[in-house]
Structures are given as structure tokens and as C-alpha cells.
Backbone as JSON, one array per atom type, in Angstrom:
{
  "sequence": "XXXXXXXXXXXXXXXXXXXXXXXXXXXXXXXXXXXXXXXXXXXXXXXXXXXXXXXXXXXXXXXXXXXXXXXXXXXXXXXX",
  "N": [[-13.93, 196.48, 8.83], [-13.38, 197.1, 12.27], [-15.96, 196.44, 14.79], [-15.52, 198.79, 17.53], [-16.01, 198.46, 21.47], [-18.01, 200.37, 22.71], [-19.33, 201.12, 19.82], [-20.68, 198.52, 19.54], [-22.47, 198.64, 22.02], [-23.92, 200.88, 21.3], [-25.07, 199.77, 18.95], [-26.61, 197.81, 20.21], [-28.13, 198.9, 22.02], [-29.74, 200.1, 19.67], [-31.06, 197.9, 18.49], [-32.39, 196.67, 20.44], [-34.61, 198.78, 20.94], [-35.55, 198.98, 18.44], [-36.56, 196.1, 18.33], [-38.69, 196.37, 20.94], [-40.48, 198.42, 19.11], [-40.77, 196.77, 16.79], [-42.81, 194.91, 18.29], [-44.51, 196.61, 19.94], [-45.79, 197.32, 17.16], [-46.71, 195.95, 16.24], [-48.06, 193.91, 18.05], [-47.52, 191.87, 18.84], [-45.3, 189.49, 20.9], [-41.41, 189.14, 20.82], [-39.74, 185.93, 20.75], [-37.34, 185.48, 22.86], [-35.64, 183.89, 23.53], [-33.17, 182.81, 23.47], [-31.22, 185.51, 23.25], [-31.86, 186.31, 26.34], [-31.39, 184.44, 27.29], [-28.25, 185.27, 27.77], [-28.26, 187.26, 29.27], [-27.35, 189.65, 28.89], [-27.65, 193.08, 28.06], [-28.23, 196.31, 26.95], [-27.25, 198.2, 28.78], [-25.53, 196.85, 30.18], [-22.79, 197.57, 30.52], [-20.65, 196.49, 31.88], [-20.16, 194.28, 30.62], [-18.07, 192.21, 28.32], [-17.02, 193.34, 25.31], [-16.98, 191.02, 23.54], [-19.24, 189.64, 25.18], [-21.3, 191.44, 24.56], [-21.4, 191.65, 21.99], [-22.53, 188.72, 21.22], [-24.67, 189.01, 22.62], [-25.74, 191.08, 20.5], [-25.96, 189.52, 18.2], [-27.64, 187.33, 18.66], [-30.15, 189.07, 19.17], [-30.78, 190.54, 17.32], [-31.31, 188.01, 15.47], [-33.33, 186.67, 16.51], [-35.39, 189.02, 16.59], [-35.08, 189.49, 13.46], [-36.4, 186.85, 12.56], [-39.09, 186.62, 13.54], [-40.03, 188.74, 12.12], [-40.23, 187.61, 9.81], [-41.58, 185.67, 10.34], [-43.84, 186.77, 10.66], [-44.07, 188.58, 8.28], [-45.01, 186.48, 6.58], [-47.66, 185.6, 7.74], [-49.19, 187.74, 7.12], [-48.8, 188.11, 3.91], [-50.06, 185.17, 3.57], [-52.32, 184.31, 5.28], [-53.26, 182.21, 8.05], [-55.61, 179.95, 8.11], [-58.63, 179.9, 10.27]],
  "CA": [[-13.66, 197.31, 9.98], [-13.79, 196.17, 13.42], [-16.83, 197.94, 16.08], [-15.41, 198.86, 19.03], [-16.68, 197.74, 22.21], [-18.95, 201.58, 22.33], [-20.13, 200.75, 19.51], [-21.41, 197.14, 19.82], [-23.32, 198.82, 23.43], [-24.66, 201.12, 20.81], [-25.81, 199.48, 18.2], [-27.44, 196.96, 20.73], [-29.42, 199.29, 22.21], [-30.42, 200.38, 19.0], [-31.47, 196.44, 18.18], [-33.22, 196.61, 21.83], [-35.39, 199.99, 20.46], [-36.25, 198.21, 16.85], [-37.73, 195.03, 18.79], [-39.71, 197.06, 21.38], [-40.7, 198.96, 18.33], [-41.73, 196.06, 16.09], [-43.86, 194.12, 19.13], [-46.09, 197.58, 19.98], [-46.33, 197.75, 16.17], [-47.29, 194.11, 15.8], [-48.96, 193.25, 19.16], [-46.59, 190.32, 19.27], [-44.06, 189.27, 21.84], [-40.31, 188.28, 20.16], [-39.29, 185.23, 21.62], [-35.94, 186.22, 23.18], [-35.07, 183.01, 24.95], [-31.3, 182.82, 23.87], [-30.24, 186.53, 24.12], [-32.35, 186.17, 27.48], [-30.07, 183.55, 28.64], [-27.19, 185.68, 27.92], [-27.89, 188.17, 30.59], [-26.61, 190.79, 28.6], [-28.59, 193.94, 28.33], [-27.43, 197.63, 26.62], [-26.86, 199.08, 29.9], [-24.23, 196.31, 30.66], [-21.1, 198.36, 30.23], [-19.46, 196.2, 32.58], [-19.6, 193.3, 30.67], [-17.21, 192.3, 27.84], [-17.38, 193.79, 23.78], [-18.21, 189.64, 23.22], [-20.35, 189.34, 25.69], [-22.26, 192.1, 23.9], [-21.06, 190.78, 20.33], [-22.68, 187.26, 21.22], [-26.1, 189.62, 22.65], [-26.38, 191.73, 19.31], [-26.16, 188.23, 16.95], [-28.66, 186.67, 19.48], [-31.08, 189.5, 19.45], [-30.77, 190.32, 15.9], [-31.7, 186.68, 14.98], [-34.59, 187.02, 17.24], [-36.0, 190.2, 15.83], [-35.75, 189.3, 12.02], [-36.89, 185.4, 12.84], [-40.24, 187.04, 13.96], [-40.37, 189.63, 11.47], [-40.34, 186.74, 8.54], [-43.36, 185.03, 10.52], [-45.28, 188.16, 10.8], [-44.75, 188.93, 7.0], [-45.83, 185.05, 6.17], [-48.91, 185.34, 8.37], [-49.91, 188.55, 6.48], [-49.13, 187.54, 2.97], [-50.75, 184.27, 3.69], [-52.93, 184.15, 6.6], [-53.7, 180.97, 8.85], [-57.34, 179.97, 8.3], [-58.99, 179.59, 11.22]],
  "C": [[-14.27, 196.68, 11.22], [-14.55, 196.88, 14.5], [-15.66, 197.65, 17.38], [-16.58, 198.51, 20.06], [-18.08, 199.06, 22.68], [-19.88, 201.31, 21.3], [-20.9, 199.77, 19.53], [-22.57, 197.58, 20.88], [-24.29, 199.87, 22.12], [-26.28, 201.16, 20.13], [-26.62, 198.13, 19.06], [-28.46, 197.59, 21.6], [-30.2, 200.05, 21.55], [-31.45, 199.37, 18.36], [-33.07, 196.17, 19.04], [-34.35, 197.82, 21.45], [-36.49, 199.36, 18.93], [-37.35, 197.02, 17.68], [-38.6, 195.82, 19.87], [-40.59, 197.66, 20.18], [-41.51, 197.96, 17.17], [-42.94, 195.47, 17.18], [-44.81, 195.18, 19.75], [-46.58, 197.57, 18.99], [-47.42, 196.42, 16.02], [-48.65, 193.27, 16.4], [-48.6, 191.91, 19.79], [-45.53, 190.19, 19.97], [-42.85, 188.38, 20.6], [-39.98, 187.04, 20.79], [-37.59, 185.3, 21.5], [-35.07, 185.22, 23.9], [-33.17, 182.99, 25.18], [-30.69, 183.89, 24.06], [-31.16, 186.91, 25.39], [-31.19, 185.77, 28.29], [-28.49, 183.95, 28.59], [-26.99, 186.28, 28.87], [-27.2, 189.26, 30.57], [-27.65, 191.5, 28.15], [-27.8, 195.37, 27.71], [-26.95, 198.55, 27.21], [-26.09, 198.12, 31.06], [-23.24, 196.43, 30.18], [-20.38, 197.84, 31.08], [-19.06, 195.27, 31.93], [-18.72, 193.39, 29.15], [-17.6, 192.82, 26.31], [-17.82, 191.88, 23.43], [-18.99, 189.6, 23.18], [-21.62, 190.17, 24.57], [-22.34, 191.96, 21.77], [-22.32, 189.45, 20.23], [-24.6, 188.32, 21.15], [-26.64, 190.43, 21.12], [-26.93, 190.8, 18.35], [-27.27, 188.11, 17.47], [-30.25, 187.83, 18.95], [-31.67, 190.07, 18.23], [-31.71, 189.84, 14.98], [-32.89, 186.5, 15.37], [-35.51, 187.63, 16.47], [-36.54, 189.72, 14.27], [-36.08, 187.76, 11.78], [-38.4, 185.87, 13.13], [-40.85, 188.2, 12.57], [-40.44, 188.78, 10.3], [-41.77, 186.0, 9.1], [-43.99, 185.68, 10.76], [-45.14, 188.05, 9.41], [-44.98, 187.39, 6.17], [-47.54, 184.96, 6.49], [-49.65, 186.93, 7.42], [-50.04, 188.46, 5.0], [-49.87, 186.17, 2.63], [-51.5, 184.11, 4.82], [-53.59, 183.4, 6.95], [-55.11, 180.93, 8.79], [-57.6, 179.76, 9.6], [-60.02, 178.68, 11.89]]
}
């Protein structure tokens, strides 16, 4: 089944809620650089269901890319 372009704005600012949500939990910043440089945002309803297709992958990838090196650094943790 194919999201509509509603949902995609949705579920990306449900994506955008999860990463705020892991980095207070965490104390860690995501690094966001490529859906940064998209310039797409969940309260850009002007721009295209892609555009916001391309931002959900991006931010996604982000999110659970960080959330695998948080649970590395806690099952194994960096000597110091």
C-alpha cells in the first residue's frame, strides 16, 4: 500500500518526536546532517510527498544509526 502525501507529513513528524525523544532520553545529539541538507521539515506542507519521502528515509536512518551506537556503548562501554 502506497502512504499518501498526509501521511508521509505525518508519520515524519512522528520520526521528528521519536528523535527529540531519544536525545533528552540519551543526552546525545543525532547527527542529522543529510535530512538537514534536505530542508525538509514536518511543517513543510508545501513541499512535495518525495521531498518528504526522501526526509522520512533520511531521518529514520539517522535516528536508528545512533540508537545502535548508544546500545553498543552500553552493552560494551569505551574504557576511558
Amino acid at each position: 500500500m502506497l502512504m499518501k502525501k498526509q501521511e508521509l507529513i505525518h508519520l515524519h513528524g512522528l520520526l521528528a518526536e521519536v528523535g527529540n525523544h531519544f536525545e533528552e532520553k540519551t543526552g546525545e545529539p543525532i547527527t542529522l546532517d543529510e535530512y538537514e541538507s534536505l530542508g525538509v521539515r514536518p511543517t513543510s506542507i508545501h513541499r512535495s510527498k518525495t521531498d518528504h519521502k526522501a526526509a522520512v528515509f533520511a531521518l529514520s536512518n539517522a535516528i536508528t544509526t545512533e540508537m545502535r551506537v548508544t546500545e553498543r556503548e552500553v552493552v560494551a562501554p569505551q574504557a576511558d
